[in-house]
DOPADO-996705 format. One record per residue (C-alpha): residue number from 1; y, x, z. Coordinates in nm, 4 decimals, m for minus. Layout:
# residues N
rec nr->NUM	v->Y	u->X	w->Z
...
# end
This chain:
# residues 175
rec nr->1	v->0.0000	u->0.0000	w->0.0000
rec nr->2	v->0.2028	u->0.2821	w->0.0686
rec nr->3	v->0.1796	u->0.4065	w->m0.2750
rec nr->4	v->0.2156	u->0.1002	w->m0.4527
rec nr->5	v->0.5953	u->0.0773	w->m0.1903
rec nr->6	v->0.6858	u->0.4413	w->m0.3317
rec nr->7	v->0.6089	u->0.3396	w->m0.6865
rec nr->8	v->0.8174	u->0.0449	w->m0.6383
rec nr->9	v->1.1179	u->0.2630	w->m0.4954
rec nr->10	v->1.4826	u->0.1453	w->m0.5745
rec nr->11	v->1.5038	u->0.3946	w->m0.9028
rec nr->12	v->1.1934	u->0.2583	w->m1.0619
rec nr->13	v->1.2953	u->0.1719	w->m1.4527
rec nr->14	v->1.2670	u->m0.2423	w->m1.4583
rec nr->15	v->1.0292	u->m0.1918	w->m1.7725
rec nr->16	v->0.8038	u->0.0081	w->m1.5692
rec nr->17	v->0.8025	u->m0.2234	w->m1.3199
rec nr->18	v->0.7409	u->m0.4999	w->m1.5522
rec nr->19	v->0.4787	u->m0.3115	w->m1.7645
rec nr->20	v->0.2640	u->m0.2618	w->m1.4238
rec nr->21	v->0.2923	u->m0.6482	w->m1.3638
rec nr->22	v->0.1585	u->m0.6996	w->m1.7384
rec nr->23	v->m0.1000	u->m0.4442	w->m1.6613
rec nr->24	v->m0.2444	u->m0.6072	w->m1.3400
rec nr->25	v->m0.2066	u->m0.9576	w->m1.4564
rec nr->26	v->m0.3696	u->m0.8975	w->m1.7522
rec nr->27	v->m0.7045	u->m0.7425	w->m1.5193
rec nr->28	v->m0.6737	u->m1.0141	w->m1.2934
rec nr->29	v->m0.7190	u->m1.2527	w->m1.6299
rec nr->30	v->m0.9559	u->m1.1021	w->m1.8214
rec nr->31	v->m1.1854	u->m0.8670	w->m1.5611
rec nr->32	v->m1.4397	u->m0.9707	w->m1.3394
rec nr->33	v->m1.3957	u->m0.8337	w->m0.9925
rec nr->34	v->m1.6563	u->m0.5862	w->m0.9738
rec nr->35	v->m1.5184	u->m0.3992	w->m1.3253
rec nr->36	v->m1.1761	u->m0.4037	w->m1.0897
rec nr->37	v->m1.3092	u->m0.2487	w->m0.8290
rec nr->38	v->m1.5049	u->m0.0029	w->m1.0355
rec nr->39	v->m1.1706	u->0.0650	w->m1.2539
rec nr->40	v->m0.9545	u->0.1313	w->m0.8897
rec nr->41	v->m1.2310	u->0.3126	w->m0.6769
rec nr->42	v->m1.3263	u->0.5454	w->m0.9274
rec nr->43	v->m0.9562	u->0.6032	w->m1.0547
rec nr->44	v->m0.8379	u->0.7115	w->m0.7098
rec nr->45	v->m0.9077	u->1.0299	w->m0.5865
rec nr->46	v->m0.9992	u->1.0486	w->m0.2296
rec nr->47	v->m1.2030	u->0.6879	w->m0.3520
rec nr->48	v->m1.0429	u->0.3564	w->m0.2581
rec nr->49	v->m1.2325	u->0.0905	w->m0.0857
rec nr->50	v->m1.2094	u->m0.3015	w->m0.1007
rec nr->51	v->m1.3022	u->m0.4660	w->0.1953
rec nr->52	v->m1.0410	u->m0.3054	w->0.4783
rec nr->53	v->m0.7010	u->m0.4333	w->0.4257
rec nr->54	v->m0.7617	u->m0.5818	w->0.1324
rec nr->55	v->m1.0582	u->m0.7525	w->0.0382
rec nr->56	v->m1.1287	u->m0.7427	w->m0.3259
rec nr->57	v->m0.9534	u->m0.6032	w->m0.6630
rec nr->58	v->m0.8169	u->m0.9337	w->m0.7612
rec nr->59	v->m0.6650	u->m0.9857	w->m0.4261
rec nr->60	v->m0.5124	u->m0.6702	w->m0.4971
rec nr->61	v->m0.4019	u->m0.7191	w->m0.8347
rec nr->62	v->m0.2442	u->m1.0303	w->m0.6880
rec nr->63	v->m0.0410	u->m0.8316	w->m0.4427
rec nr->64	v->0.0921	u->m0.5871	w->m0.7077
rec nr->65	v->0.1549	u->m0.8505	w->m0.9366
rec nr->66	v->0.3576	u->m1.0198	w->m0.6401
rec nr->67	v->0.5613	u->m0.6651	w->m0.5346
rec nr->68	v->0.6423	u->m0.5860	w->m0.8817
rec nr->69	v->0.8204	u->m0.9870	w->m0.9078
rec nr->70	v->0.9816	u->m0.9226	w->m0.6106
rec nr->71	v->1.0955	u->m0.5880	w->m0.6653
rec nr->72	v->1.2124	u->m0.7719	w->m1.0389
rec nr->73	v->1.3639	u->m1.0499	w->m0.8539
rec nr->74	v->1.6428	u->m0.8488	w->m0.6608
rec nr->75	v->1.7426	u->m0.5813	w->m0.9699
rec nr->76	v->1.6403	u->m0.7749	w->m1.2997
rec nr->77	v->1.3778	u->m0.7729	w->m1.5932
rec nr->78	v->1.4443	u->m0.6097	w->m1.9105
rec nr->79	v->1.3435	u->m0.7194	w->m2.2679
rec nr->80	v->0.9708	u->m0.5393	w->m2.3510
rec nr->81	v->0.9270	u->m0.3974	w->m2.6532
rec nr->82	v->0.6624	u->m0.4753	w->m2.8978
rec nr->83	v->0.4677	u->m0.2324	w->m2.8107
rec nr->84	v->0.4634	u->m0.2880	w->m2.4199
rec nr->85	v->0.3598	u->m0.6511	w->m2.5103
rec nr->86	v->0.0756	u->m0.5249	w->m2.7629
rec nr->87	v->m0.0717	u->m0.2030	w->m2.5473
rec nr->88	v->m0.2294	u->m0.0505	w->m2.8417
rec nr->89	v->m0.4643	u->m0.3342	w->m3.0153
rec nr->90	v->m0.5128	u->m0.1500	w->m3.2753
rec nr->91	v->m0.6620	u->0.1937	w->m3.0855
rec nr->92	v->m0.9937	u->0.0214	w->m3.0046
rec nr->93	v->m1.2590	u->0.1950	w->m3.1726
rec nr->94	v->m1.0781	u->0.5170	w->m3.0847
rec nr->95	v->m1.0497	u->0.4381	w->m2.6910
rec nr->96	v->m1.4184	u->0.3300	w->m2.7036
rec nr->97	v->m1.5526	u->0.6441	w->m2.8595
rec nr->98	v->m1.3796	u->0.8465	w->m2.5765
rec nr->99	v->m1.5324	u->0.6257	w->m2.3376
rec nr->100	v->m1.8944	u->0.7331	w->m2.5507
rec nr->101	v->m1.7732	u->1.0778	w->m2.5400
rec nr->102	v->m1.7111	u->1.0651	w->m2.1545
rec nr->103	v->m2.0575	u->0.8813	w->m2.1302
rec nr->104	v->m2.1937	u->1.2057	w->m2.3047
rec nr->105	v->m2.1153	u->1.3984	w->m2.0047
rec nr->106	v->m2.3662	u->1.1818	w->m1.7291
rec nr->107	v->m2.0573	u->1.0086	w->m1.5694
rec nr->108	v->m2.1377	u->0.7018	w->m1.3683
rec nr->109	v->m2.2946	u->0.4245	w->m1.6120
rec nr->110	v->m2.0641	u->0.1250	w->m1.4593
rec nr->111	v->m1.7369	u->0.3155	w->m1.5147
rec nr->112	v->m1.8257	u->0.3688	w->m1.8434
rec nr->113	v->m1.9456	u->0.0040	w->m1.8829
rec nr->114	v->m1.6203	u->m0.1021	w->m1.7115
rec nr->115	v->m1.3761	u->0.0658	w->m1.9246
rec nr->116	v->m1.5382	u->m0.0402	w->m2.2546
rec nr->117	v->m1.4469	u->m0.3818	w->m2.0929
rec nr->118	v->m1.1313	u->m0.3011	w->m2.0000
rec nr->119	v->m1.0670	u->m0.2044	w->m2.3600
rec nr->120	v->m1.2111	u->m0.4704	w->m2.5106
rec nr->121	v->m1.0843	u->m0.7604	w->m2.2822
rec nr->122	v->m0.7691	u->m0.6136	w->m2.1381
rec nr->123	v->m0.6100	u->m0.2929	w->m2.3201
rec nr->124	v->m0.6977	u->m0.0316	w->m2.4695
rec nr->125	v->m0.4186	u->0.1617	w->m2.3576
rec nr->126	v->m0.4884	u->0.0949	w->m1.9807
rec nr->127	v->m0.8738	u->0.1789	w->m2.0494
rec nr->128	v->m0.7511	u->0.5327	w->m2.1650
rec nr->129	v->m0.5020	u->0.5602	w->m1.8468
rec nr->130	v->m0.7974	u->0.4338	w->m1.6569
rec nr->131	v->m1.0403	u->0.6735	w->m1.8061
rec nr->132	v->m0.7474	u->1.0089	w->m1.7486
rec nr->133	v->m0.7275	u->0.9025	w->m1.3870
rec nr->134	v->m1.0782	u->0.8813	w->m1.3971
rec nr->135	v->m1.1716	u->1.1969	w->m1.4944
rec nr->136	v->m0.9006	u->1.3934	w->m1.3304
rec nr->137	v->m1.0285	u->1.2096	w->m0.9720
rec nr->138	v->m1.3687	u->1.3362	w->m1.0116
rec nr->139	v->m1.3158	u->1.6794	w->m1.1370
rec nr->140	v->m1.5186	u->1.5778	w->m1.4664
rec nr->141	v->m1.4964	u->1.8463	w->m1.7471
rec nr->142	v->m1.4038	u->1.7553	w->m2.0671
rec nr->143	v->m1.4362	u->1.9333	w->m2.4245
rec nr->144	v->m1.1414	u->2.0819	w->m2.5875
rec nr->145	v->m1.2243	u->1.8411	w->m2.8817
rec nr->146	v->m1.1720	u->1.5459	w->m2.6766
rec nr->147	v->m0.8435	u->1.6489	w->m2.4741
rec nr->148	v->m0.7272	u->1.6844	w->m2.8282
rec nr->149	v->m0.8246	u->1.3602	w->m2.9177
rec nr->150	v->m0.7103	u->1.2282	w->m2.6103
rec nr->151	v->m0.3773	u->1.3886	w->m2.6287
rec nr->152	v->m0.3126	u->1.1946	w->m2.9944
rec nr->153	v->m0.4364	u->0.8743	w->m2.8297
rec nr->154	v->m0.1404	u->0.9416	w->m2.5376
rec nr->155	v->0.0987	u->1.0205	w->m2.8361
rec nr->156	v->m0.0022	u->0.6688	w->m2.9861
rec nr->157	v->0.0539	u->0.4638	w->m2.6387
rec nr->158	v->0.3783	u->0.6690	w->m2.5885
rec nr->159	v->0.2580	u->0.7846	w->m2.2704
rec nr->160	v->0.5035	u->1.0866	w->m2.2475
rec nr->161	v->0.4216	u->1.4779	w->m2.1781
rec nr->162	v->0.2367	u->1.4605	w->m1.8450
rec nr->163	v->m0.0317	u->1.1898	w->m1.8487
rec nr->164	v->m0.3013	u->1.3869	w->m2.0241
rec nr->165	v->m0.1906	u->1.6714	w->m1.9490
rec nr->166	v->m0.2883	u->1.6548	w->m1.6100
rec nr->167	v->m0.6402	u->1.6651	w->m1.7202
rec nr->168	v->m0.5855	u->1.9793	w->m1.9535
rec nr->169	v->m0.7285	u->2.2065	w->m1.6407
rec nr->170	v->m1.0755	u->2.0135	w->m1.6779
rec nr->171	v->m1.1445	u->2.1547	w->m2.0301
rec nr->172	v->m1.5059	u->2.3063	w->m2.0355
rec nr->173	v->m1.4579	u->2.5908	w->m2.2915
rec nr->174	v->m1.8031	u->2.5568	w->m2.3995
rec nr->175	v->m1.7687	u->2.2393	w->m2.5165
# end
């Protein structure tokens, strides 16, 4: 809760604000709750778990959904533009052959089943933020190849110079 507060701070760009509230509305509509939960826990380093102060992922969806409108409420909302109301629809086969890729490596078989849901159901672009967070929480190498590929896919959901970077330490040299 703390970090969702500090992410929320009085600087935050509106359209940020409102592109998290798209983000966690749209999982709340179109994810079961156990794909949530798999997305968050396994996103998080340190882990995350459901069940202590808040009891599943769509209850917490539900809260960030209701921070971000009240954060919105007391500074404004800003007009989105087309592409922060289409998250990259037309990335799909690309984000799901990642996903393959990352399967490739033994990671857990219900993240990977999760994000190909979250790309197919939700956003493609989130899946790929998803699957960065992902693999920089559990220390998962990755082939120069793919951080490549990844690093076009980042270009194409505008995600700016430090999102994929941050896995750029995790490249296996042999691979």
């Amino acid at each position: 809760m703390d970090n969702l507060k500090a992410a929320l701070a009085g600087d935050s760009d509106p359209r940020d604000v409102q592109v998290l509230r798209r983000d966690v509305v749209a999982l709340a509509e179109t994810m079961d709750v156990a794909d949530i939960e798999t997305l968050w826990t396994w996103s998080v380093e340190g882990g995350f778990r459901f069940g202590l102060r808040i009891s599943s992922g769509q209850e917490w969806m539900r809260i960030i959904a209701g921070e971000c409108t009240s954060w919105l409420s007391t500074r404004g909302e800003e007009e989105l533009s087309a592409e922060d109301l289409d998250p990259g629809r037309d990335h799909v086969d690309e984000a799901l052959g990642e996903i393959s890729s990352l399967a490739r490596t033994g990671f857990d078989e219900s993240v990977i089943s999760a994000l190909s849901r979250c790309v197919r159901q939700c956003s493609p672009e989130l899946g790929i933020r998803f699957l960065l967070r992902a693999v920089s929480a559990t220390g998962t190498d990755i082939g120069r190849e793919q951080y490549e590929r990844l690093l076009r896919l980042g270009d194409a959901f505008r995600y700016g110079r430090f999102v994929v970077p941050e896995v750029e330490g995790l490249i296996s040299w042999e691979g």
